[in-house]
C-alpha positions in Angstrom: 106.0 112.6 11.3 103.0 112.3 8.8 103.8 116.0 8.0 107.4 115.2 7.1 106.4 112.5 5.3 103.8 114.6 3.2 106.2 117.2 2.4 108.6 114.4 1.3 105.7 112.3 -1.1 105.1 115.9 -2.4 108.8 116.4 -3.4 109.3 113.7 -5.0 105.7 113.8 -6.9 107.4 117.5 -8.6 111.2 115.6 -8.3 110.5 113.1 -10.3 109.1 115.2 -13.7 111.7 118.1 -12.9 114.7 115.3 -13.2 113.0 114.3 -16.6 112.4 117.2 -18.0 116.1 118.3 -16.5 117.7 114.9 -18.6 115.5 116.1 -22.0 117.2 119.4 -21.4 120.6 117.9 -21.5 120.3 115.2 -24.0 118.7 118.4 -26.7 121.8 120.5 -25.3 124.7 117.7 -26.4 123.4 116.0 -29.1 123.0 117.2 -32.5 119.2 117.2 -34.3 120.1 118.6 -37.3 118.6 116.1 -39.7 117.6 113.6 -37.0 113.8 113.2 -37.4 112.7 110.0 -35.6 115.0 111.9 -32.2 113.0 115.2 -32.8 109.7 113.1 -32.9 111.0 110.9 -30.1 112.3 114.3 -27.6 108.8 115.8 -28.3 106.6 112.7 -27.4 108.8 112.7 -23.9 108.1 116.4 -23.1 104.5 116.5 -24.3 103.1 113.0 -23.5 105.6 110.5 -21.9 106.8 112.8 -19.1 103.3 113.9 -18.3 101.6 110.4 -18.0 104.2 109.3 -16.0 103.5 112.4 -13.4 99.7 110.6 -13.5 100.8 107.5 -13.1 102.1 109.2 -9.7 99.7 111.6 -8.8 97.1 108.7 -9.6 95.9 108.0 -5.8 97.0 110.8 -4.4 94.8 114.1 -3.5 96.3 116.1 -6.2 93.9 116.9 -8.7 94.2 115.2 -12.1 93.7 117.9 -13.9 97.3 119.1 -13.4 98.8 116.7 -15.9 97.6 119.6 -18.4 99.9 121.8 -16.4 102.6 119.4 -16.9 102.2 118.8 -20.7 101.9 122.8 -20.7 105.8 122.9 -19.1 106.9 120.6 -21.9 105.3 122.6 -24.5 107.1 125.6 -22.8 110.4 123.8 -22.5 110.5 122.9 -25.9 109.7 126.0 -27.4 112.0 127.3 -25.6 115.1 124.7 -26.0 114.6 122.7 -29.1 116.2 124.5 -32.2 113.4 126.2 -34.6 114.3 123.5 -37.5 113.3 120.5 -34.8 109.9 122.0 -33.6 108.3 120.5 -36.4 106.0 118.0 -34.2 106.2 120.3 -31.4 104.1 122.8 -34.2 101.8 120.5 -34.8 100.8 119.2 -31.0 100.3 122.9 -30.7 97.8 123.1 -34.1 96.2 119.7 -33.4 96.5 118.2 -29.8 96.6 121.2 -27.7 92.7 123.0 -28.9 91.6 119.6 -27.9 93.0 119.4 -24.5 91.6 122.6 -24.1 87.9 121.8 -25.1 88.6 118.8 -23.3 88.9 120.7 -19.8 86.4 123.5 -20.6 83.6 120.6 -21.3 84.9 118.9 -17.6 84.1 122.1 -16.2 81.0 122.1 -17.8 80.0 118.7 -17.2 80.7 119.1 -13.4 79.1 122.4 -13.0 75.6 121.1 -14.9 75.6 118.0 -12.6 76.5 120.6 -9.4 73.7 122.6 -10.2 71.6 119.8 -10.4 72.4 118.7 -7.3 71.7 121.8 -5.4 68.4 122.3 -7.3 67.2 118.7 -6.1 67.2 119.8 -2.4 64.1 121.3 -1.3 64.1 125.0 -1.2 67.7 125.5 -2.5 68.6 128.5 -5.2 71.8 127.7 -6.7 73.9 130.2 -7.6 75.8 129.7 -11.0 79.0 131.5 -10.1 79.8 130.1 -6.4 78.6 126.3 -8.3 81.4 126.9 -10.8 84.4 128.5 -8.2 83.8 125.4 -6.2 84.0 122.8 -9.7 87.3 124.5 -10.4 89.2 124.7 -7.5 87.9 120.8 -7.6 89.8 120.1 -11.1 92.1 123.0 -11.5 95.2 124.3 -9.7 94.6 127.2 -6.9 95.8 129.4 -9.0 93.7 128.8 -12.7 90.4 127.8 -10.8 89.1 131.8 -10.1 90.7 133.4 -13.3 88.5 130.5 -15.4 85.6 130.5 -13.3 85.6 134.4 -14.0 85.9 134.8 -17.5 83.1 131.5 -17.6 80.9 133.5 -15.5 81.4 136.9 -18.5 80.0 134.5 -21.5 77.5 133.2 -18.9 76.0 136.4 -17.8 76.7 138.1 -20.3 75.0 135.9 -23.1 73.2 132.7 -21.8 71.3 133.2 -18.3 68.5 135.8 -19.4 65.8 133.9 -16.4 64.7 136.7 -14.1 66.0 135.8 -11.0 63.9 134.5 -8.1 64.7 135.9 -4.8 63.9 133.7 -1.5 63.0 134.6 1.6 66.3 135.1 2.9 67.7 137.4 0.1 68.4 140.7 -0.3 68.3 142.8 -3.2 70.9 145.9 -3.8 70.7 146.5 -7.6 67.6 148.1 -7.9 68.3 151.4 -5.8 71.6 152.1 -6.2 72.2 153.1 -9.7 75.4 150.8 -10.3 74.0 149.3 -13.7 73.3 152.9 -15.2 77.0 153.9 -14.1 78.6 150.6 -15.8 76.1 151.3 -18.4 77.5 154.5 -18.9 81.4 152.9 -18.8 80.3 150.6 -21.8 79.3 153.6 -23.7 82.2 155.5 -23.1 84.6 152.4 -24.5 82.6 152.0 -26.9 82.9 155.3 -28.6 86.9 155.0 -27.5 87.5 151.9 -29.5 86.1 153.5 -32.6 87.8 156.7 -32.4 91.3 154.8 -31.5 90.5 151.8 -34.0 90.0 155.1 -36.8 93.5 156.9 -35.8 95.6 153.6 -35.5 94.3 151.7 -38.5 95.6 154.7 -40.3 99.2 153.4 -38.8 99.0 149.6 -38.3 95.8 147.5 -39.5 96.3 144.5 -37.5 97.3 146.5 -34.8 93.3 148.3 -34.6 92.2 145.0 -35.0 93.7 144.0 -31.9 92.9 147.1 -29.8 89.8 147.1 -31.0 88.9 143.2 -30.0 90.7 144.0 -26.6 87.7 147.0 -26.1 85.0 145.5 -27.3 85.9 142.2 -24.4 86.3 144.6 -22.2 83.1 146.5 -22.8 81.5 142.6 -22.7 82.8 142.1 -18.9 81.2 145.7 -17.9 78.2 144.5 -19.0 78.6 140.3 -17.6 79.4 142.8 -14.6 76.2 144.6 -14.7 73.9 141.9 -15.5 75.2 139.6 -12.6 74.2 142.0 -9.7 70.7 141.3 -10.1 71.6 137.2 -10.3 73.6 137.2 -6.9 71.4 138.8 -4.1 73.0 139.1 -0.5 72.0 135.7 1.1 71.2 135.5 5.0 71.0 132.1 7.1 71.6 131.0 10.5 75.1 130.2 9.8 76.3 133.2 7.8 76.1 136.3 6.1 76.4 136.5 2.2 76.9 139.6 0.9 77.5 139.4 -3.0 78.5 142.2 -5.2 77.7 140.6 -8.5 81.0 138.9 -9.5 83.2 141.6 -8.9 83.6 140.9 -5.6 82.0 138.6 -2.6 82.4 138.0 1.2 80.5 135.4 3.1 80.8 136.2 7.1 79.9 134.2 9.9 77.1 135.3 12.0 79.4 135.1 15.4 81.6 137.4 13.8 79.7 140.5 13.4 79.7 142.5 16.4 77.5 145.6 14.5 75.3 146.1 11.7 74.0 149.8 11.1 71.3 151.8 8.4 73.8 154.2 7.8 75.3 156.7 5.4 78.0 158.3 7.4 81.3 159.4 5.7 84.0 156.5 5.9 87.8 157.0 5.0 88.4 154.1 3.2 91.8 152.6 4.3 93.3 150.1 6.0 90.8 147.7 7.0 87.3 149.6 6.1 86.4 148.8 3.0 83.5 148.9 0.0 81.8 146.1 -1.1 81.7 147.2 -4.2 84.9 148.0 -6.0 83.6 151.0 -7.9 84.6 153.1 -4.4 83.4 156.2 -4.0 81.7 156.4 -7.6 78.7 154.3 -5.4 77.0 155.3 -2.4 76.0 153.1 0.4 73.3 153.2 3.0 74.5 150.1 5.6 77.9 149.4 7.5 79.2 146.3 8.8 81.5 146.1 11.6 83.2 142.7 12.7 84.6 141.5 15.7 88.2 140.5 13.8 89.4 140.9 10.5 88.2 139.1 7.9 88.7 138.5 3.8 86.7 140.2 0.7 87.1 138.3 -2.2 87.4 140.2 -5.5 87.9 140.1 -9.5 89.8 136.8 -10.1 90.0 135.7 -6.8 92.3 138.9 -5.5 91.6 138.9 -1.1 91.8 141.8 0.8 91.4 142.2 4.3 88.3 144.0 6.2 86.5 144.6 9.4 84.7 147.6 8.1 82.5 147.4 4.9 79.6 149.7 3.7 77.9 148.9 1.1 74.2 149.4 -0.5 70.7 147.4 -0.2 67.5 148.0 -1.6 65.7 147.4 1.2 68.7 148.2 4.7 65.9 148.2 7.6 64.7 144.5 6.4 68.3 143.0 5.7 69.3 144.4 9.1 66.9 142.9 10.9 67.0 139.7 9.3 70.6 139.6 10.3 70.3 140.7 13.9 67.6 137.9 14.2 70.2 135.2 12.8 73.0 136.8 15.5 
């Protein structure tokens, strides 16, 4: 009964601004705007702001994350770029030059905000490490839909490691290293020199063509060679993590699994051959471009999370640590 009655508050909670925005549609479909400012002005405010503070207004003391009325006022902006005739767009131009870099600031400093006060938080418990990029996935998925949480909280985490957190890294106790040995940050390393030299040779050839078009392909590279190297720098930031509760084995942000002990039915030192398919799997994405020196079996499937919050399935997963004889021994202590 309280399940029906969920599913029904929900409907009605997406009803309610779908049958508004439906009604705007209409009314911009059978009335002439030609000439009409004070209707153009009036049809914007509804899809931009009226319709959207009336979804808070009913989302208000419910469990559904405020944060969405940006979604909303994002539709409107959608719908009325979409349905309103170029000559009426006028304020609908300027909410998008004006209003909508603010909302955008607006959310990115939320984010912010939350993840300084989450950090700390964790950092006033005795003993505790926080780590930056698990801190800001969990602010996210606090204030943003499922689905925008992991793709910000990823390209946060690029600017983050990639510009701002320079602090060497203190590793506890209970964590692991597995950058040191393994040679991944030469390989990336190597990855960022080849762009590199691929966005100036393409830049040369296609400016020759289309200027603006370089431009573009060239400022597409040049992020791309940033990530390889947030990439790089975060595997030393995110050591795998062992406690009585669970194993946490992080590959930098690329991708991240954290495993119950009860689960794990073997851990082995091991280099043996693997045919990666199905459900045996690398921890680290690179594949077979990385070797690995431990495997992991599990008692049942289980989920490896990767870039922007893509899941895939396991209950096989090699990967490399500096140190395998220690790590495997912590965690057959914690089993």
């Amino acid at each position: 009964m309280s399940r029906t009655f969920a599913i029904n508050r929900n409907l009605l909670l997406l009803g309610i601004p779908v049958l508004l925005f439906g009604s705007v549609i209409l009314l911009i479909k059978n009335v002439s705007l030609a000439g009409k400012d004070t209707l153009n002005m009036a049809i914007t405010a509804d899809l931009v702001l009226t319709i959207p503070v009336i979804y808070f207004l009913l989302i208000r003391k419910t469990k559904v994350p405020k944060i969405t009325v940006i979604s909303m006022m994002v539709l409107g902006l959608v719908i009325g770029t979409l349905v309103l005739p170029k000559s009426s767009q006028t304020y609908l131009d300027l909410f998008k030059t004006w209003a909508l870099p603010v909302v955008e600031l607006t959310v990115l400093s939320i984010v912010v905000f939350k993840v300084v006060q989450a950090i700390r938080k964790y950092k006033s418990l005795k003993g505790a490490n926080p780590d930056f990029f698990t801190t800001l996935k969990n602010t996210c998925a606090e204030i943003l839909p499922q689905k925008l949480a992991m793709p910000l909280a990823t390209e946060v985490s690029v600017v983050y490691y990639g510009f701002l957190h320079w602090k060497k890294r203190k590793i506890a106790a209970n964590e692991f290293t597995h950058h040191r040995k393994s040679g991944t940050a030469l390989l990336l390393g190597i990855f960022i020199f080849l762009i590199l030299i691929e966005t100036f040779a393409v830049h040369l050839i296609v400016s020759r063509w289309n200027p603006i078009v370089a431009w573009v392909i060239f400022g597409l590279s040049a992020y791309t060679a940033l990530q390889f190297f947030a990439f790089a720098r975060s595997l030393s930031k995110r050591p795998f993590e062992v406690n009585n509760q669970s194993l946490v084995l992080r590959y930098g942000i690329l991708s991240e699994a954290q495993i119950p002990m009860d689960k794990i039915a073997q851990v082995e030192v091991s280099k043996e051959k693997l045919e990666f398919k199905g459900t045996t799997r690398k921890l680290s994405p690179l594949g077979e471009l990385e070797s690995h020196n431990m495997i992991l079996t599990l008692k049942e499937p289980h989920k490896l999370s990767g870039l922007y919050g893509i899941k895939r399935q396991f209950e096989v997963l090699a990967f490399h640590a500096d140190e395998p004889e220690q790590l495997k021994a912590a965690i057959e202590e914690a089993i």
